[in-house]
C-alpha positions in Angstrom: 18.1 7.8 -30.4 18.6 8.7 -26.6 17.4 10.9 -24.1 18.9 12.2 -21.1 17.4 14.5 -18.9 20.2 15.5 -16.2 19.0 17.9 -13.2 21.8 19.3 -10.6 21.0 20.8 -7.3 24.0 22.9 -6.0 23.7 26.2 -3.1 25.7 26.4 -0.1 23.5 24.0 1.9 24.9 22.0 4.4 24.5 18.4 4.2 22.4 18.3 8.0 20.0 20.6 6.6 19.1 18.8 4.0 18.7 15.5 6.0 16.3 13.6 7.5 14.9 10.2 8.4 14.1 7.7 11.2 15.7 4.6 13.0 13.5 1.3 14.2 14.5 -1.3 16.2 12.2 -3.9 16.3 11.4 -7.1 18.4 9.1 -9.5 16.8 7.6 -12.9 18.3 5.5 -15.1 16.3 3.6 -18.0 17.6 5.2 -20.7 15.1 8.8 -19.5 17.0 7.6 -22.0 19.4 10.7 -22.0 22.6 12.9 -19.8 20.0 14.1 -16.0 21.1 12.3 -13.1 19.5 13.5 -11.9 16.4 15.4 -8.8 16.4 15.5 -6.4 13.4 16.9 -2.6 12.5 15.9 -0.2 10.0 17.2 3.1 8.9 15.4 5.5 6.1 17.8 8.0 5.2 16.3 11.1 3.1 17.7 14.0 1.5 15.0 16.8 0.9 15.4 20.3 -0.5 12.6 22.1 -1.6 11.3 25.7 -1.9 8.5 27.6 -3.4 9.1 26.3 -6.8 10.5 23.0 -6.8 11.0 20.2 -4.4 13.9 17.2 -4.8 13.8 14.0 -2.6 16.4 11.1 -2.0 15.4 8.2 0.3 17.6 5.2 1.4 16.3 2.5 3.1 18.2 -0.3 5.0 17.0 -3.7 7.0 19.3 -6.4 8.6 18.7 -8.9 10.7 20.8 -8.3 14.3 21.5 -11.9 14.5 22.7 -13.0 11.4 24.8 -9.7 10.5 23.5 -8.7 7.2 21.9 -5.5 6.0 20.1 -4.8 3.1 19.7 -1.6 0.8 16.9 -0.1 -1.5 16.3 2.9 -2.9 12.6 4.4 -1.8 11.4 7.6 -3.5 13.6 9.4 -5.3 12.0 12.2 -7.3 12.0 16.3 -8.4 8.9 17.9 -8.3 8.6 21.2 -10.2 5.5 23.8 -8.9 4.1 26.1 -11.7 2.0 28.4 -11.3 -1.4 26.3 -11.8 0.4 22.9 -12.4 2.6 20.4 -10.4 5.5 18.2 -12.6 7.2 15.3 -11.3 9.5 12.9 -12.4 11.2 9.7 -10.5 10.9 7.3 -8.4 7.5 7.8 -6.3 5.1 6.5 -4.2 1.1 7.7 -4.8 -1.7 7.6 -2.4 -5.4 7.6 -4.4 -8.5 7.1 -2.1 -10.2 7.9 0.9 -10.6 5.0 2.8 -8.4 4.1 5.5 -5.7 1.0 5.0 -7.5 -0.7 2.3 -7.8 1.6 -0.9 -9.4 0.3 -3.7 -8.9 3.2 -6.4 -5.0 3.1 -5.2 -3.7 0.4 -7.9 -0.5 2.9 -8.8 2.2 1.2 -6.7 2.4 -2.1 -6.3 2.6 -3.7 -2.8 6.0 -4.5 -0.7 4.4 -7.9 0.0 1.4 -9.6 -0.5 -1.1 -9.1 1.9 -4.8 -7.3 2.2 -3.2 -4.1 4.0 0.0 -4.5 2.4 2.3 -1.1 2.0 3.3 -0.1 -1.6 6.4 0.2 -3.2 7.4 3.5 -4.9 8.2 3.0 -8.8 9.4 5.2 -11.8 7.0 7.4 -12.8 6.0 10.8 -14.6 3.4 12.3 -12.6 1.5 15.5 -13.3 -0.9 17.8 -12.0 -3.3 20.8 -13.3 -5.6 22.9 -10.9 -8.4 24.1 -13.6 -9.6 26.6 -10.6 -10.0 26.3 -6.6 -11.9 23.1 -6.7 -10.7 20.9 -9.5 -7.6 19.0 -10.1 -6.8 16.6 -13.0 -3.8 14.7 -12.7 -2.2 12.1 -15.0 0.1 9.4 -14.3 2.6 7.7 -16.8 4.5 4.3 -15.8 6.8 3.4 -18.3 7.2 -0.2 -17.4 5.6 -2.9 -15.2 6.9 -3.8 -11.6 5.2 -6.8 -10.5 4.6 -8.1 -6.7 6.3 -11.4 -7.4 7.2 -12.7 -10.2 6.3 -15.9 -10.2 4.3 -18.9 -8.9 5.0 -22.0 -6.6 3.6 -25.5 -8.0 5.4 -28.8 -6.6 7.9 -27.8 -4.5 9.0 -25.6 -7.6 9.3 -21.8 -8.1 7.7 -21.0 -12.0 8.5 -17.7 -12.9 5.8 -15.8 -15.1 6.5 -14.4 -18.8 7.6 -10.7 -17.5 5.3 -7.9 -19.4 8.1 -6.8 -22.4 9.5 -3.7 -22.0 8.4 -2.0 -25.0 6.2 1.8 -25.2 3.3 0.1 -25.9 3.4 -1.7 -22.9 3.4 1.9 -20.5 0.8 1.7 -18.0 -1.0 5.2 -17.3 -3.8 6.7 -14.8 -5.7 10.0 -15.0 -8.0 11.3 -12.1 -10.5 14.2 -11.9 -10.9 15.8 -8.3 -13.1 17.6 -6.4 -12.6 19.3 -3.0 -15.6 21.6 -1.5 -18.3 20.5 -3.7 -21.4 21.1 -1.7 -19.8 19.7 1.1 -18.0 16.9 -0.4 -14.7 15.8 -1.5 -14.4 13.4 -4.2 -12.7 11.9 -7.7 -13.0 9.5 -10.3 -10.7 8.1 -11.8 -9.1 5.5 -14.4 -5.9 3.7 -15.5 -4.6 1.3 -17.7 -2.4 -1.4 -17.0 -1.3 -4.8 -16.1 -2.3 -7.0 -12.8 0.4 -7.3 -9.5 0.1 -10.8 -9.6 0.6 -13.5 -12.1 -2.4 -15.4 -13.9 -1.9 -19.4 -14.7 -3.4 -20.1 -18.3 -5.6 -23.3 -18.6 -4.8 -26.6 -20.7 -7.1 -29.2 -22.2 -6.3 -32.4 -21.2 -7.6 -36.1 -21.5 -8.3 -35.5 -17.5 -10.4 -32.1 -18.1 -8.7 -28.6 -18.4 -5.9 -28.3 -15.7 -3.2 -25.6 -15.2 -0.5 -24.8 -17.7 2.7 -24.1 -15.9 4.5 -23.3 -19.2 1.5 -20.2 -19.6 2.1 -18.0 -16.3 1.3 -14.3 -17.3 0.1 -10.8 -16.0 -3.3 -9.7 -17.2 -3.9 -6.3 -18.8 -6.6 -4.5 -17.6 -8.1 -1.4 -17.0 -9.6 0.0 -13.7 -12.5 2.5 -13.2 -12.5 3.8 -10.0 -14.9 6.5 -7.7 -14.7 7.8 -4.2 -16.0 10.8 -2.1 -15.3 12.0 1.4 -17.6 14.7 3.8 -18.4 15.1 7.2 -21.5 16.1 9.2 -21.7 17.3 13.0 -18.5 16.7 13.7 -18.7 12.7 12.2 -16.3 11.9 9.3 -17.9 9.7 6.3 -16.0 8.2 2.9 -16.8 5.4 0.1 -14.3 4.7 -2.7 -14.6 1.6 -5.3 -13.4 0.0 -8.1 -13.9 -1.8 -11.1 -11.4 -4.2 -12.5 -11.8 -5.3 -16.5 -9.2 -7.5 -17.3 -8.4 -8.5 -21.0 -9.6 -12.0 -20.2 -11.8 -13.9 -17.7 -14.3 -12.5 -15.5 -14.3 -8.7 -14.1 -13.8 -7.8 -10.0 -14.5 -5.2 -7.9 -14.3 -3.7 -4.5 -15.8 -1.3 -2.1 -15.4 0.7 1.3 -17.7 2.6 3.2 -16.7 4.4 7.1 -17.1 6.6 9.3 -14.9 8.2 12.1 -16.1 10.5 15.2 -13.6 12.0 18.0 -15.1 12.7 21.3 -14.5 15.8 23.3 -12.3 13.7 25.5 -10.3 12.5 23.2 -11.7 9.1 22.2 -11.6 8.4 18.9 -14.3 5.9 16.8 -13.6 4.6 13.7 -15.2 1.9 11.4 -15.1 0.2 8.4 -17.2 -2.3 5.9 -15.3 -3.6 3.2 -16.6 -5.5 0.2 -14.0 -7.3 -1.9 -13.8 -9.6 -5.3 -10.5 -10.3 -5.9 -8.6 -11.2 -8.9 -8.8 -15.2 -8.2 -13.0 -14.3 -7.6 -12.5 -15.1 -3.9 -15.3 -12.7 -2.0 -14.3 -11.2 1.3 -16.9 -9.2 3.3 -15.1 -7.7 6.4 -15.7 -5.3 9.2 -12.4 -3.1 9.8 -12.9 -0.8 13.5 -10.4 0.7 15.6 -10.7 2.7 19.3 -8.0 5.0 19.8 -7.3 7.4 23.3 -4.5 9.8 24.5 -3.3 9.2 27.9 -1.5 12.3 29.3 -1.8 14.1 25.9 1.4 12.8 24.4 0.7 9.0 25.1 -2.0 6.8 22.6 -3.8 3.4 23.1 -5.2 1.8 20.1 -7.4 -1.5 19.3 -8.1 -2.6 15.9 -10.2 -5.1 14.4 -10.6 -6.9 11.6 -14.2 -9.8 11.1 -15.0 -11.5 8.4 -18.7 -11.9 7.9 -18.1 -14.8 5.4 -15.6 -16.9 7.7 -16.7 -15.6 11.2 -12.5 -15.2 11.4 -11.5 -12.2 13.9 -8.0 -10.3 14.4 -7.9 -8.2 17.5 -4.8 -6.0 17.7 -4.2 -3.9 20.7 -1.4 -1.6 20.7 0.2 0.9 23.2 2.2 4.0 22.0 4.6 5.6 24.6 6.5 9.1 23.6 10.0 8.6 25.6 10.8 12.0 24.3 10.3 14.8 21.5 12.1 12.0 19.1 12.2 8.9 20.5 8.6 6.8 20.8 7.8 2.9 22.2 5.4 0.9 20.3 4.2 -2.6 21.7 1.3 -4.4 19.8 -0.2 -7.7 20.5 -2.3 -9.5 17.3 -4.4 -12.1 17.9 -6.2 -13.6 15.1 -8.7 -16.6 15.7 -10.1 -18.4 12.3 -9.9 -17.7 8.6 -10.0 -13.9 8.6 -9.4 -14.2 4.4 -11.0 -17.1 2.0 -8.1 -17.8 0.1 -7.2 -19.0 -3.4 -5.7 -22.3 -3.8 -3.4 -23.3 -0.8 -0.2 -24.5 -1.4 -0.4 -23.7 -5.3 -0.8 -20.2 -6.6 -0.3 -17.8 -3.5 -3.8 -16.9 -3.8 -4.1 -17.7 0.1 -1.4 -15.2 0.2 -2.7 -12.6 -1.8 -5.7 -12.4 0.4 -3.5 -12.1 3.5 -0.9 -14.1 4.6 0.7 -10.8 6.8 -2.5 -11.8 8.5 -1.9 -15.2 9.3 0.0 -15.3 12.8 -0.5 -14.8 16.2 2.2 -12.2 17.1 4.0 -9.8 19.6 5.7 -6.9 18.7 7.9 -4.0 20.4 9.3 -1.2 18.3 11.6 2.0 19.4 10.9 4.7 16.5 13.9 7.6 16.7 13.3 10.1 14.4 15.8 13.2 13.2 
């Protein structure tokens, strides 16, 4: 028993009006290059986009390469048809979510899984059925079905060695799901609650007894199933911008974790803009993190932005400063140079050179580092 759901898209549209995309070229110095050159990397997102009143189809393309070595590499990114009824939205694909109101970190977003690992880590867009009912002006529910598991890595490092984890089994049972309520204008506020089902990004090592004690089992390397309850709100008052969004994590086995964010954000009426951040987070090896996230951001000439972020631990005193200069060359063409500078341990970590639980928490995070990047986009 099969089924095949087949959808065609024909009119006489020309192929440049359905296109779209954007080209990087980017120049990146890290501090462990030591004497070496800078690296030097393009990219190129390619997507096809029709849409209209009633439905909406995307097809994105993605290539990297490396300008030295001569290699590129392709990937699809979200490839998707949307359908608009008259009080619901259906889609079906390859797609990428975006649950919460906090900025960077989202706790309630567990939908996609990260491109990398790494604390502010962007997701990867995955098969999905996605659906959504507006039961008036205010409220939203929408439901999310995954029919299989895409994992972050799949595997461990232990000795030198790369251990791959038992995959989850491809089987119905194993479909992961989310459904979230939503509420927009509520007295003021914005906010949803939400839940899914599921099974963890990143691989969990099982526990042997031994005559030494219990040790890890590197024949026992699995993903957790688990299932996430998750709240957040958003509002503003005199002109200041205000959010909060958790989660709860209840694994199958071992002990539960959670996370939380609470900001604010204020723009000035000459243009500076104010933005900060505590963050609160238990991760999935139990290592706590409190951090302080801020950033100032100001236009120069009205088409130019400076920007400083920052990133302190409370826990580890670590710091990241990141200072970053946006020039517009043109209606399409912008210049982006950022400078991060990182001083301590700005994540506790799990355990080094074993499980890439040092990794989870943040390795992106790890470098001094330089970057320039020309943005052309079409």
């Amino acid at each position: 028993l099969s089924l095949v759901l087949v959808i065609t898209i024909s009119g006489g549209v020309l192929a440049s009006d359905l296109l779209e995309g954007e080209f990087r070229l980017i120049s990146s110095y890290f501090e462990y290059y030591d004497e070496r050159h800078p690296g030097l990397t393009a990219e190129l997102d390619l997507i096809f986009k029709k849409a209209s009143w009633s439905d909406e189809f995307l097809f994105e393309i993605n290539a990297e390469g490396d300008l030295k070595n001569d290699g590129f590499n392709f990937k699809l990114g979200e490839v998707y048809y949307k359908y608009y009824g008259e009080n619901f939205d259906l889609a079906a694909g390859r797609q990428l979510l975006s649950w919460g109101t906090a900025t960077e970190f989202n706790p309630t977003d567990n939908i996609n899984p990260v491109i990398e690992m790494g604390f502010f880590a962007d997701k990867e867009p995955i098969p999905m059925v996605q659906g959504k009912y507006y039961l008036d002006n205010n409220y939203t529910l929408e439901g999310v079905i995954i029919p299989y598991h895409i994992a972050t890595i799949d595997g461990i490092e232990m000795d030198d060695t790369h251990i791959k984890a038992d995959p989850v089994p491809d089987k119905m049972e194993n479909s992961e799901y989310a459904v979230r309520l939503s509420a927009k204008g509520i007295n003021g506020f914005d906010y949803s609650l939400s839940f899914m089902h599921g099974f963890e990004d990143y691989p969990t090592i099982g526990i042997k007894e031994t005559p030494f004690g219990p040790l890890p089992d590197p024949a026992n390397i699995y993903y957790r199933e688990y299932n996430i309850l998750g709240a957040d709100f958003a509002s503003s008052y005199e002109g200041i911008g205000f959010w909060g969004e958790a989660a709860y994590y209840m694994p199958d086995e071992g002990e539960d974790y959670y996370s939380t964010v609470l900001g604010a954000d204020y723009k000035f009426e000459n243009g500076l803009y104010l933005l900060g951040q505590a963050i609160y987070r238990k991760d999935q090896m139990l290592q706590k993190n409190t951090l302080l996230q801020g950033a100032v951001e100001k236009s120069l000439a009205q088409i130019h932005t400076m920007r400083t972020g920052l990133v302190y631990n409370l826990d580890t005193e670590g710091i990241m400063l990141q200072p970053e200069l946006e020039l517009s060359l043109s209606d399409t063409v912008t210049l982006n140079i950022n400078y991060r500078y990182i001083d301590g341990e700005l994540m506790t970590g799990g355990i080094p050179d074993n499980i890439p639980g040092n990794i989870l928490m943040g390795s992106n995070l790890m470098e001094n580092s330089f970057q320039a990047k020309l943005v052309y986009a079409f």
